[in-house]
Structures are given as structure tokens and as C-alpha cells.
N, CA, C and O atoms as a GROMACS GRO file, in nm:
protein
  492
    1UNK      N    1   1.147  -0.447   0.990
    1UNK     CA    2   1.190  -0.518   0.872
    1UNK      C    3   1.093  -0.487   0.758
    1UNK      O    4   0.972  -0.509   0.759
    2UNK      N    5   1.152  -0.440   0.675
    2UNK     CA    6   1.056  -0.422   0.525
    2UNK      C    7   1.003  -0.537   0.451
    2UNK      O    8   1.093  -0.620   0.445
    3UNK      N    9   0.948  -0.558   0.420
    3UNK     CA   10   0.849  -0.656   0.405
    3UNK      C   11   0.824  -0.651   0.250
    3UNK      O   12   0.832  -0.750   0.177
    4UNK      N   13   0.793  -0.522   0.208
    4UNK     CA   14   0.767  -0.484   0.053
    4UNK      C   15   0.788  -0.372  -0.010
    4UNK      O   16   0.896  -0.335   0.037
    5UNK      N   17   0.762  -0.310  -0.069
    5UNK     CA   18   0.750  -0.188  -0.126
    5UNK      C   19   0.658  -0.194  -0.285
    5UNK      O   20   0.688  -0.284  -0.364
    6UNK      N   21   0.581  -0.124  -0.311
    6UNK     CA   22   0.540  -0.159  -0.431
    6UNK      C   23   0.502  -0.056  -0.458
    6UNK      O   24   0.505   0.028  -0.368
    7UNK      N   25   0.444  -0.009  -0.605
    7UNK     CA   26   0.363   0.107  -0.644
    7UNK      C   27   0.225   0.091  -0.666
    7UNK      O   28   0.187  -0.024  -0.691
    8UNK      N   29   0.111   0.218  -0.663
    8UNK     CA   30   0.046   0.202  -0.665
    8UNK      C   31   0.027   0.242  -0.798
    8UNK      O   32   0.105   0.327  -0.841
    9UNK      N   33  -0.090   0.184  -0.897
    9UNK     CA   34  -0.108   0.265  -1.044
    9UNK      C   35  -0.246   0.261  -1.055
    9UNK      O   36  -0.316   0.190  -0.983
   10UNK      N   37  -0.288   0.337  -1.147
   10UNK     CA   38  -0.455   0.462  -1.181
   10UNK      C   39  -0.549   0.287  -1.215
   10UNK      O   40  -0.493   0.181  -1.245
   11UNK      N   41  -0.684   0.308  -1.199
   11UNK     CA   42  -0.690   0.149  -1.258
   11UNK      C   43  -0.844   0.239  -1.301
   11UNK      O   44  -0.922   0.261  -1.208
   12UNK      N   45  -0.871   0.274  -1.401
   12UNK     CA   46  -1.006   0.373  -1.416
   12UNK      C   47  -1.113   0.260  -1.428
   12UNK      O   48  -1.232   0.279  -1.401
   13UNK      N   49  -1.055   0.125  -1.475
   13UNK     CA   50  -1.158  -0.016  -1.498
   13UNK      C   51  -1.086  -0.095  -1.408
   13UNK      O   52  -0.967  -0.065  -1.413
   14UNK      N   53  -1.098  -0.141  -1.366
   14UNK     CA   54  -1.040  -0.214  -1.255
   14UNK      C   55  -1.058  -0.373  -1.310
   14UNK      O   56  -0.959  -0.444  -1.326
   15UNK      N   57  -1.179  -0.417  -1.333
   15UNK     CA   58  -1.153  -0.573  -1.463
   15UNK      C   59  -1.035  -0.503  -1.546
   15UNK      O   60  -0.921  -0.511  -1.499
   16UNK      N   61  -1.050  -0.450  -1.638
   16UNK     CA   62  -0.996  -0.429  -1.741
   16UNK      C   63  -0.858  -0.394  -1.684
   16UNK      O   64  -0.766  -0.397  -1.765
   17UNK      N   65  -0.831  -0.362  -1.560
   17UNK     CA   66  -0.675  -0.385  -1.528
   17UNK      C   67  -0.632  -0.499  -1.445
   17UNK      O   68  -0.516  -0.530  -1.418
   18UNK      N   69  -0.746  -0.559  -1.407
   18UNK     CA   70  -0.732  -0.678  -1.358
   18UNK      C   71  -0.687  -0.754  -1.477
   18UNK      O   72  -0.566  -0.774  -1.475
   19UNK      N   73  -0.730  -0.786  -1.547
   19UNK     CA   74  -0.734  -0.896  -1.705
   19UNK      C   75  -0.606  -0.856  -1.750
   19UNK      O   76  -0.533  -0.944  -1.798
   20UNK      N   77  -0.562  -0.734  -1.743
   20UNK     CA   78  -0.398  -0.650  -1.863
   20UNK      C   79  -0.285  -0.718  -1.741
   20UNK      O   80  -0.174  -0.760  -1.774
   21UNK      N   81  -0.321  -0.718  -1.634
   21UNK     CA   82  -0.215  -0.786  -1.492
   21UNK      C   83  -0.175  -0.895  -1.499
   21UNK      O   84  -0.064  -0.947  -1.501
   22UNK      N   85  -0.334  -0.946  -1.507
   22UNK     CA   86  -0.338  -1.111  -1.523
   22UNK      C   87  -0.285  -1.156  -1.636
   22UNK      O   88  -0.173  -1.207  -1.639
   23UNK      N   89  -0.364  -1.143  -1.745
   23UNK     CA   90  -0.324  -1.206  -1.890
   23UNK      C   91  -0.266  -1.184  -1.962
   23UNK      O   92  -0.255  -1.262  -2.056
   24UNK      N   93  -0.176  -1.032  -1.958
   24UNK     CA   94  -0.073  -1.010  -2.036
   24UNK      C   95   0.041  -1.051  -1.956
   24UNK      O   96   0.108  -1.148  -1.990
   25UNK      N   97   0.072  -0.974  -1.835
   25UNK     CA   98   0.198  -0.978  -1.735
   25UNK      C   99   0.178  -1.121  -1.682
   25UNK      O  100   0.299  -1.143  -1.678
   26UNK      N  101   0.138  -1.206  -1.649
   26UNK     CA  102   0.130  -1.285  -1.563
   26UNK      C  103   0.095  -1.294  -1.417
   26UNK      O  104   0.068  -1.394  -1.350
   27UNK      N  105   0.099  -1.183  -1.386
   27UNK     CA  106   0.077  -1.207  -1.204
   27UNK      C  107  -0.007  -1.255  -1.176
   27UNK      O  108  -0.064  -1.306  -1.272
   28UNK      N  109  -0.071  -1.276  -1.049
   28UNK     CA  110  -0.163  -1.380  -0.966
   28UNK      C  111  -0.258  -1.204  -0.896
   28UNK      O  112  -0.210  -1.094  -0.868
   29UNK      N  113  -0.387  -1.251  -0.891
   29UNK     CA  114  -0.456  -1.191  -0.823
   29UNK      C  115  -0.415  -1.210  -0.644
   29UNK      O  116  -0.408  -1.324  -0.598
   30UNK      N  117  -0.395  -1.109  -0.567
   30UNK     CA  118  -0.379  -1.155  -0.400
   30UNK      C  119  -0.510  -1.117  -0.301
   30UNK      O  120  -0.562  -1.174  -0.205
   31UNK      N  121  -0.544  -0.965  -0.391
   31UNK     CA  122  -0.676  -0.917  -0.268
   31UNK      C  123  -0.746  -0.855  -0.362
   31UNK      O  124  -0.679  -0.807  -0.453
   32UNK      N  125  -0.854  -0.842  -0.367
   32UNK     CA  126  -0.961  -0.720  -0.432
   32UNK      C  127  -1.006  -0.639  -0.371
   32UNK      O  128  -1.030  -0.527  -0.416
   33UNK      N  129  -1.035  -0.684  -0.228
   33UNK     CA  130  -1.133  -0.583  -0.176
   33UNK      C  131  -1.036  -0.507  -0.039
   33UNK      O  132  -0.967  -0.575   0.038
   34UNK      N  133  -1.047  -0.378  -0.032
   34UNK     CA  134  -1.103  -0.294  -0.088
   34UNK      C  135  -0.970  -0.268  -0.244
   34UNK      O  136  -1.019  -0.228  -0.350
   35UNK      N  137  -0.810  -0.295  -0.239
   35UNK     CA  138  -0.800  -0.261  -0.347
   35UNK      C  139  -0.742  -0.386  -0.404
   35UNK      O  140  -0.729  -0.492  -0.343
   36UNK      N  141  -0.709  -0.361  -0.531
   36UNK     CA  142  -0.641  -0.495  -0.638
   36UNK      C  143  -0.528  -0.488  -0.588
   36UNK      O  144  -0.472  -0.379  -0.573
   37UNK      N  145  -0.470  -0.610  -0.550
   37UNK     CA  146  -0.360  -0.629  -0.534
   37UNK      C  147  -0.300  -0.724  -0.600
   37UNK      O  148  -0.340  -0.834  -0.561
   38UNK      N  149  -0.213  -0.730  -0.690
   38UNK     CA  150  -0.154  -0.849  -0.778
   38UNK      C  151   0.003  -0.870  -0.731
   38UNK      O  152   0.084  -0.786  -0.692
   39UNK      N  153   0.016  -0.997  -0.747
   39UNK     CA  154   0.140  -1.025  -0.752
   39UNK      C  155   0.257  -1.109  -0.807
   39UNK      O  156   0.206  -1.213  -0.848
   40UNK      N  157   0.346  -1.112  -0.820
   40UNK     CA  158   0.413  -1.181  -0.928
   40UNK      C  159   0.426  -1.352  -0.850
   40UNK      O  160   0.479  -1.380  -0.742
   41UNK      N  161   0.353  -1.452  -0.958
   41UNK     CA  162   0.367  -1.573  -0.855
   41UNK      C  163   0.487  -1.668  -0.816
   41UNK      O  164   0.484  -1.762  -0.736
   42UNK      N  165   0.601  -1.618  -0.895
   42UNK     CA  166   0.731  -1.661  -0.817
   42UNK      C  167   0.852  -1.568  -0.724
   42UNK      O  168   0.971  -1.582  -0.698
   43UNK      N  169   0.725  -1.446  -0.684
   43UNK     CA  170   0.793  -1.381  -0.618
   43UNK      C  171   0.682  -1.288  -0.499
   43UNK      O  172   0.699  -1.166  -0.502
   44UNK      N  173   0.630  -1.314  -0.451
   44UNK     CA  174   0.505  -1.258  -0.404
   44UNK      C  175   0.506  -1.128  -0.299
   44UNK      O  176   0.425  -1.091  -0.214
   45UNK      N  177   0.639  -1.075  -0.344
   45UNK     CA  178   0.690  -0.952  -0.246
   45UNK      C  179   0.663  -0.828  -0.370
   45UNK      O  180   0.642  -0.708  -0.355
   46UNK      N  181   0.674  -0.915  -0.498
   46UNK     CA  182   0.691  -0.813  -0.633
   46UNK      C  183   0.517  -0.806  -0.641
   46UNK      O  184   0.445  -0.903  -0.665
   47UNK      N  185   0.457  -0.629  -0.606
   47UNK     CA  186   0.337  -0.657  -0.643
   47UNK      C  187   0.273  -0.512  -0.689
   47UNK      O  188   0.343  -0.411  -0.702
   48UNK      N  189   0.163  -0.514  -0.706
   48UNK     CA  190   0.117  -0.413  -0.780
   48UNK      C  191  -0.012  -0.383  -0.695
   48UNK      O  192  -0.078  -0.481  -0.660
   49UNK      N  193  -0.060  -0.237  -0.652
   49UNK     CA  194  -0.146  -0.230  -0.606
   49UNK      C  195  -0.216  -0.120  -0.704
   49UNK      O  196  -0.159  -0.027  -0.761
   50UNK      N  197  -0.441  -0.175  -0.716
   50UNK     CA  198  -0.460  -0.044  -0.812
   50UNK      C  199  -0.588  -0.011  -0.687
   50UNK      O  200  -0.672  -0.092  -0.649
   51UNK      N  201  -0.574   0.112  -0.646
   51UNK     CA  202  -0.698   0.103  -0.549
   51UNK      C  203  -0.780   0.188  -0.619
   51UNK      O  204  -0.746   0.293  -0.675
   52UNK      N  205  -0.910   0.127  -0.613
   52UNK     CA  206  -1.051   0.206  -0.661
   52UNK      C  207  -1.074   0.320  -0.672
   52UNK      O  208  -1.054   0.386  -0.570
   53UNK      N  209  -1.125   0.393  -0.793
   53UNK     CA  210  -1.137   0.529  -0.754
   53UNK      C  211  -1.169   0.560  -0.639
   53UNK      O  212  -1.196   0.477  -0.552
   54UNK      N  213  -1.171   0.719  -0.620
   54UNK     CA  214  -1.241   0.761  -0.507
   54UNK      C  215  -1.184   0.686  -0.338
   54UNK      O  216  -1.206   0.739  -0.229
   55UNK      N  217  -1.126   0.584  -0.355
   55UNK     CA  218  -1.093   0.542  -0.247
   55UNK      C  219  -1.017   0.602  -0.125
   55UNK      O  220  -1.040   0.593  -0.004
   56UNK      N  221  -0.894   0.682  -0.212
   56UNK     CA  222  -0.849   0.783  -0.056
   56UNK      C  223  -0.848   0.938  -0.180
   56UNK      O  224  -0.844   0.948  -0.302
   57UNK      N  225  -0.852   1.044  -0.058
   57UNK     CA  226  -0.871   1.195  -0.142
   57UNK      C  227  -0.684   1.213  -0.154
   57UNK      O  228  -0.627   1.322  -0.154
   58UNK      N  229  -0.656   1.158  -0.158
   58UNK     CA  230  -0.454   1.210  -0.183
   58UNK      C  231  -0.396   1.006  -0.202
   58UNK      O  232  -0.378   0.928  -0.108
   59UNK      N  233  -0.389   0.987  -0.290
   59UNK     CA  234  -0.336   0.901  -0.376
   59UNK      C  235  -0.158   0.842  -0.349
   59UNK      O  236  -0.056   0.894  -0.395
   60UNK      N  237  -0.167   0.751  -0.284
   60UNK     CA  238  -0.007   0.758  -0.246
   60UNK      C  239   0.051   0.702  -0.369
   60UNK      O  240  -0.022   0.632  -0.440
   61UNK      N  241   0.222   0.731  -0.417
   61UNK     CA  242   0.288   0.663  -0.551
   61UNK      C  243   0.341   0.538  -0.548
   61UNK      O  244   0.366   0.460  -0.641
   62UNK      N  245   0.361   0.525  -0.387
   62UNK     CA  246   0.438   0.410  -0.335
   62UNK      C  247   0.410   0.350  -0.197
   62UNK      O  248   0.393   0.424  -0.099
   63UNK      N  249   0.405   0.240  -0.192
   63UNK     CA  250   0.342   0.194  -0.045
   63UNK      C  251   0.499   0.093   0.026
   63UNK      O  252   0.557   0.014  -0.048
   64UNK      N  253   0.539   0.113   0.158
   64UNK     CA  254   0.608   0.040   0.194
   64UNK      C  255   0.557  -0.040   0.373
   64UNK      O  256   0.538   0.011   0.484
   65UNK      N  257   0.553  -0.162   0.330
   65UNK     CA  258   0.478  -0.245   0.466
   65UNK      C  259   0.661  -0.279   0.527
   65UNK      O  260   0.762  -0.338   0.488
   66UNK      N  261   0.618  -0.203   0.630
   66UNK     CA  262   0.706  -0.205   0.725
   66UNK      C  263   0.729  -0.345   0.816
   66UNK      O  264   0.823  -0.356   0.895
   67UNK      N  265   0.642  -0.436   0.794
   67UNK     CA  266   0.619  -0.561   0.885
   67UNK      C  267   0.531  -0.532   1.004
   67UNK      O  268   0.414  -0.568   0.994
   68UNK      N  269   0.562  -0.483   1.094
   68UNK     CA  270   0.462  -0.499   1.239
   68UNK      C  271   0.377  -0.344   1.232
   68UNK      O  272   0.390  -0.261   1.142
   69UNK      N  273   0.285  -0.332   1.359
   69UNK     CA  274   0.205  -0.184   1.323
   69UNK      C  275   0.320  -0.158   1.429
   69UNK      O  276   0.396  -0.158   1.332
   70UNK      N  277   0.380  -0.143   1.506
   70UNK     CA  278   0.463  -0.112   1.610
   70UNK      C  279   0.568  -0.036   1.527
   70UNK      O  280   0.603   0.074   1.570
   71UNK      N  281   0.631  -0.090   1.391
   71UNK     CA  282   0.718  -0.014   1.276
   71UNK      C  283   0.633   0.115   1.246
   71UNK      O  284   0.680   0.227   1.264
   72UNK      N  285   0.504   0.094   1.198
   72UNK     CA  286   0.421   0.238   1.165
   72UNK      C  287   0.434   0.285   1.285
   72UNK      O  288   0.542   0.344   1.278
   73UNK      N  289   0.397   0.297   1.384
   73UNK     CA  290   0.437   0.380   1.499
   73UNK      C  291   0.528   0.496   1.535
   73UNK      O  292   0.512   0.615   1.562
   74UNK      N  293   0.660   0.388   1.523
   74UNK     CA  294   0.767   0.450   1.514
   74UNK      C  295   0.814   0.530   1.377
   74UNK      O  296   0.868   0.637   1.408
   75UNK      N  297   0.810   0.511   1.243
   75UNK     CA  298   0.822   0.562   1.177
   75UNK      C  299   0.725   0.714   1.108
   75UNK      O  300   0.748   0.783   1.009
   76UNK      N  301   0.606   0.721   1.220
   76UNK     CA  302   0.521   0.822   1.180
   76UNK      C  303   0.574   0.897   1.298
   76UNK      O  304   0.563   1.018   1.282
   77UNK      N  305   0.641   0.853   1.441
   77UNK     CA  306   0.694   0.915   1.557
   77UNK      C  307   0.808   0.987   1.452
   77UNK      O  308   0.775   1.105   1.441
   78UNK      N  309   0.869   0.972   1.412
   78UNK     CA  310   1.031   1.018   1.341
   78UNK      C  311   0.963   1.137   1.252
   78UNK      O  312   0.991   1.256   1.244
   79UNK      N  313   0.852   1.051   1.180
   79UNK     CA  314   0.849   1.139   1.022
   79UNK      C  315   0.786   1.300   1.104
   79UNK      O  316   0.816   1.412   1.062
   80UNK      N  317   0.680   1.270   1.247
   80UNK     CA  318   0.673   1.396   1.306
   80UNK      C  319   0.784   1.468   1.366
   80UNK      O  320   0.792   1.591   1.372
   81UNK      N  321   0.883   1.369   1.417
   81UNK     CA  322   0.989   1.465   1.459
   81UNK      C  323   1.078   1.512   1.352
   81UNK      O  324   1.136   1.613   1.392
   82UNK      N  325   1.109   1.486   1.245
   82UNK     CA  326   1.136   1.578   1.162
   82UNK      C  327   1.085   1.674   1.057
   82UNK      O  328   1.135   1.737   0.964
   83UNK      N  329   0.939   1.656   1.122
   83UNK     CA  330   0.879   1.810   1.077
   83UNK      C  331   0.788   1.772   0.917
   83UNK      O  332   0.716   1.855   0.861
   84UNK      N  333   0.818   1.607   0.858
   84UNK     CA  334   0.762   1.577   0.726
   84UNK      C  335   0.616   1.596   0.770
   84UNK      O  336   0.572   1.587   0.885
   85UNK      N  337   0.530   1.631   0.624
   85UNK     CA  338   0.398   1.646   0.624
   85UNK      C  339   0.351   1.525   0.623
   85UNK      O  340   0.408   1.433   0.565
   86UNK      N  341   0.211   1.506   0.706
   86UNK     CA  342   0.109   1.379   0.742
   86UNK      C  343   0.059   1.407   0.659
   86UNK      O  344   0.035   1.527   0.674
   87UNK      N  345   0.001   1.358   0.521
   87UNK     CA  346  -0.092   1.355   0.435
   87UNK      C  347  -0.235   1.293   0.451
   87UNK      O  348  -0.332   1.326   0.382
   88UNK      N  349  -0.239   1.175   0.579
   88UNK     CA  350  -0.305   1.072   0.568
   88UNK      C  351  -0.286   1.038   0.711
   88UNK      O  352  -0.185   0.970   0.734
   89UNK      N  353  -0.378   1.078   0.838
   89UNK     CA  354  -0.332   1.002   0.924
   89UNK      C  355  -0.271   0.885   0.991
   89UNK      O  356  -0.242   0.794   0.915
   90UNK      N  357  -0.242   0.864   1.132
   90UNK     CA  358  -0.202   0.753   1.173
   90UNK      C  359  -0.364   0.701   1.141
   90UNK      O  360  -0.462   0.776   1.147
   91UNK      N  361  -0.369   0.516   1.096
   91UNK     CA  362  -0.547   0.497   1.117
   91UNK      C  363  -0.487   0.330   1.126
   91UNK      O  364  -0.384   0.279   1.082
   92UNK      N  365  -0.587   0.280   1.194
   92UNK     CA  366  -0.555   0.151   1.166
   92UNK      C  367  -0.729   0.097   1.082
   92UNK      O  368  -0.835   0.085   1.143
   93UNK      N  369  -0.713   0.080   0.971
   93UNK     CA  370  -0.823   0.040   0.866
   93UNK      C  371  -0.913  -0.064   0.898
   93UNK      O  372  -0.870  -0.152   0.972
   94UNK      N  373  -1.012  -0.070   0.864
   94UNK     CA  374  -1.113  -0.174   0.880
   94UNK      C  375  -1.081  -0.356   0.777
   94UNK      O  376  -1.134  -0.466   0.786
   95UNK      N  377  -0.988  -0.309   0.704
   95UNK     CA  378  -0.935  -0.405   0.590
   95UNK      C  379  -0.815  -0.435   0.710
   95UNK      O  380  -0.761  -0.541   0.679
   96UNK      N  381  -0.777  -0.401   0.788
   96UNK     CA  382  -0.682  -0.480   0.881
   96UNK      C  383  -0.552  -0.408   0.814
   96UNK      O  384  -0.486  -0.488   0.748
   97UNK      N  385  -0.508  -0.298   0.815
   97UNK     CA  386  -0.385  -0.258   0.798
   97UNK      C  387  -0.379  -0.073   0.909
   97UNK      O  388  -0.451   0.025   0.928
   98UNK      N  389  -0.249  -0.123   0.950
   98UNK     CA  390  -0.242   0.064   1.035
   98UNK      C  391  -0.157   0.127   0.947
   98UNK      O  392  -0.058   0.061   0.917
   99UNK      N  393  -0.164   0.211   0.908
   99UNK     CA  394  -0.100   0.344   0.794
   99UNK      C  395  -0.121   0.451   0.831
   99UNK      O  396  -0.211   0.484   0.908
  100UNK      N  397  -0.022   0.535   0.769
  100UNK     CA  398  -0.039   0.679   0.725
  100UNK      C  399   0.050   0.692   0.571
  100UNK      O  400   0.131   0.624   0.509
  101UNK      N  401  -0.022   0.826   0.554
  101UNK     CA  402   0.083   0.882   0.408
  101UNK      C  403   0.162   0.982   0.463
  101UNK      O  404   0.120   1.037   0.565
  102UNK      N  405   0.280   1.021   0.410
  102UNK     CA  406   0.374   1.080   0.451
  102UNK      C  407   0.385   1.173   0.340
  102UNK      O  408   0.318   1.143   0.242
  103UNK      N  409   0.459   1.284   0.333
  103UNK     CA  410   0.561   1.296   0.178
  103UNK      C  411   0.695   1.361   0.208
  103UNK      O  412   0.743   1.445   0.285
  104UNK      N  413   0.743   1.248   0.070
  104UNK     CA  414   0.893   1.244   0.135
  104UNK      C  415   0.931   1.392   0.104
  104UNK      O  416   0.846   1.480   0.085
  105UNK      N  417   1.094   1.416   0.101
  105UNK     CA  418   1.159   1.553   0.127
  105UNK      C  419   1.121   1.596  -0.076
  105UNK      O  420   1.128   1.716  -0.102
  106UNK      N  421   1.089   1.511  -0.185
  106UNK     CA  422   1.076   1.534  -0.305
  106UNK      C  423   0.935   1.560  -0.332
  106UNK      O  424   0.915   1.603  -0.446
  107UNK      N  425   0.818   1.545  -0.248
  107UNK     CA  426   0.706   1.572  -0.260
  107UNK      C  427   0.574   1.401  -0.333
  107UNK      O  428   0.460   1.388  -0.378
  108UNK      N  429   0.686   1.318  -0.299
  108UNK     CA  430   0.598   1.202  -0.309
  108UNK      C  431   0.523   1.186  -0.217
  108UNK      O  432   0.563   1.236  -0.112
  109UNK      N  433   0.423   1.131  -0.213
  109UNK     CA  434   0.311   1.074  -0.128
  109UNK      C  435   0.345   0.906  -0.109
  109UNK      O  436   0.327   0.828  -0.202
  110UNK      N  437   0.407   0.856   0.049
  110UNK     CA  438   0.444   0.734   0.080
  110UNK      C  439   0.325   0.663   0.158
  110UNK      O  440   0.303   0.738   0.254
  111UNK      N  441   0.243   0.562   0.164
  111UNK     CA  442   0.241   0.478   0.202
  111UNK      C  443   0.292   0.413   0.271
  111UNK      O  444   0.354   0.323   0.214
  112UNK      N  445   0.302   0.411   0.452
  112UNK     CA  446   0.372   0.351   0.532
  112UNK      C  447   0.249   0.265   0.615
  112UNK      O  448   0.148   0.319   0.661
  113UNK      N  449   0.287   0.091   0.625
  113UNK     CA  450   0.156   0.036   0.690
  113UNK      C  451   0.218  -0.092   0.708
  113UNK      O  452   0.321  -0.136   0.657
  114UNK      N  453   0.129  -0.150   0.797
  114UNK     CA  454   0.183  -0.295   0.833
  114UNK      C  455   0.076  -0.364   0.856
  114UNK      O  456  -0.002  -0.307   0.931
  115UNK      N  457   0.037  -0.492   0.812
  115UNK     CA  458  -0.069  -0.566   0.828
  115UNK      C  459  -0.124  -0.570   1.022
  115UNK      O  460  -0.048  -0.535   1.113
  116UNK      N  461  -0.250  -0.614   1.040
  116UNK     CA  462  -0.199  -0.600   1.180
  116UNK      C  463  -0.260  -0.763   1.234
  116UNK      O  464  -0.320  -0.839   1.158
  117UNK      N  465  -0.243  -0.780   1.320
  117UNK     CA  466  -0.192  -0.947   1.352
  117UNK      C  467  -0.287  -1.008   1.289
  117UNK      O  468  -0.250  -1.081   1.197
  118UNK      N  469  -0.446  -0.997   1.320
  118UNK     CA  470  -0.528  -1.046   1.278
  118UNK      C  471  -0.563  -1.033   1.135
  118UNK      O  472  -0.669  -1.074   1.088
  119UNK      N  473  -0.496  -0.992   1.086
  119UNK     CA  474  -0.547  -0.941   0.900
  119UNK      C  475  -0.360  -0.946   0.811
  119UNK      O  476  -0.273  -0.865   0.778
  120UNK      N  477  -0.382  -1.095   0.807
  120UNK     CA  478  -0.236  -1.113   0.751
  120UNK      C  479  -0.308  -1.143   0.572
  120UNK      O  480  -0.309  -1.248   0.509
  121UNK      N  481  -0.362  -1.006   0.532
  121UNK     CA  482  -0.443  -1.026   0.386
  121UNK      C  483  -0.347  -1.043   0.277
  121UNK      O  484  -0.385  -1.109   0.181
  122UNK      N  485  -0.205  -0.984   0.277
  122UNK     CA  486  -0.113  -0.971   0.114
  122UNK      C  487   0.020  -1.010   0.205
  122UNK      O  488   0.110  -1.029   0.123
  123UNK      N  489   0.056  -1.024   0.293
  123UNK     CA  490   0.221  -1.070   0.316
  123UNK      C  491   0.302  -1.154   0.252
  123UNK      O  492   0.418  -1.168   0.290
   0.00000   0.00000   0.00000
């Protein structure tokens, strides 16, 4: 079950895109560490992620939380059987999420991850 989908965008100041999130758009702060995660507070599926420079070397455009890590599993099982490029291994993160990056058949870089039981940080 999909859970979310959101994009990720450049944040070169990270206050300073924290504050343009917050105080212009309205959203609600959800996580900082390791990236910003904002979200809209009457809808908390609508969200915005800006992760820190330097944080991964290949930059995904779009992130989709699949719900369980058992969904990443299977969906990195498929994306190998049809031959799509791993950008980003299978990993399960120290921030409590299992992912990989994919890219789709257009050359986007996806974000596929699911919180994992113990680290329910942005759901």
C-alpha cells in the first residue's frame, strides 16, 4: 500500500528553506534529521522532502514509501527482474528506513522505502 509519494527539492540553506516552507507555504516541520521533511498540516501525506547537501552521491526526484520494508523487497525483487538500474542499494538506514533508488524507464532517479517497524519517523 502506498503510503506517499513526494518530491525531493535542492535546499543549499536549509533554515532558509526551512523558514520559505514554513512561513510562506504553511506546512508543519515533521523531521530534520538527517533530512527536512515538511508537511502540509491538514494533510500530512502532502510533503516535501530537502535532504542536506552531500547527503547521498545520486539525488533521487521523487521518493515513494511503499508502507512495509517487505514492499521494498519485493519491489527492488521486480525492478531486478526487469533489468531497471539500482542507483542506490537495497540498505536499511540508520534513520530507520529500508530503500533503494531505482531509475525509472525515463531516467528519473526513484526513491523506494518504507519506514521500518521501529522508526515510524514521517508516516
Amino acid at each position: 500500500m502506498i503510503r506517499r509519494i513526494f518530491p525531493y527539492v535542492e535546499g543549499k540553506d536549509p533554515a532558509a528553506s526551512r523558514d520559505f516552507y514554513v512561513e510562506v507555504l504553511g506546512l508543519e516541520v515533521a523531521m530534520e534529521d538527517p533530512v527536512l521533511g515538511l508537511r502540509a498540516p491538514a494533510n500530512p501525506s502532502a510533503q516535501v522532502l530537502i535532504p542536506p547537501a552531500g547527503m547521498d552521491e545520486i539525488v533521487p526526484r521523487v521518493g515513494i514509501d511503499v508502507g512495509e520494508p517487505e514492499a521494498v523487497d519485493a519491489a527492488h525483487a521486480e525492478a531486478l527482474r526487469r533489468g531497471l538500474r539500482i542507483v542506490y542499494p537495497l540498505t536499511d538506514e540508520p534513520w530507520g528506513v529500508r530503500r533503494f533508488f531505482v531509475e525509472d524507464p525515463g531516467g528519473t532517479v526513484v526513491n523506494v522505502l518504507a519506514h521500518r517497524p521501529q522508526a515510524a519517523t514521517m508516516r
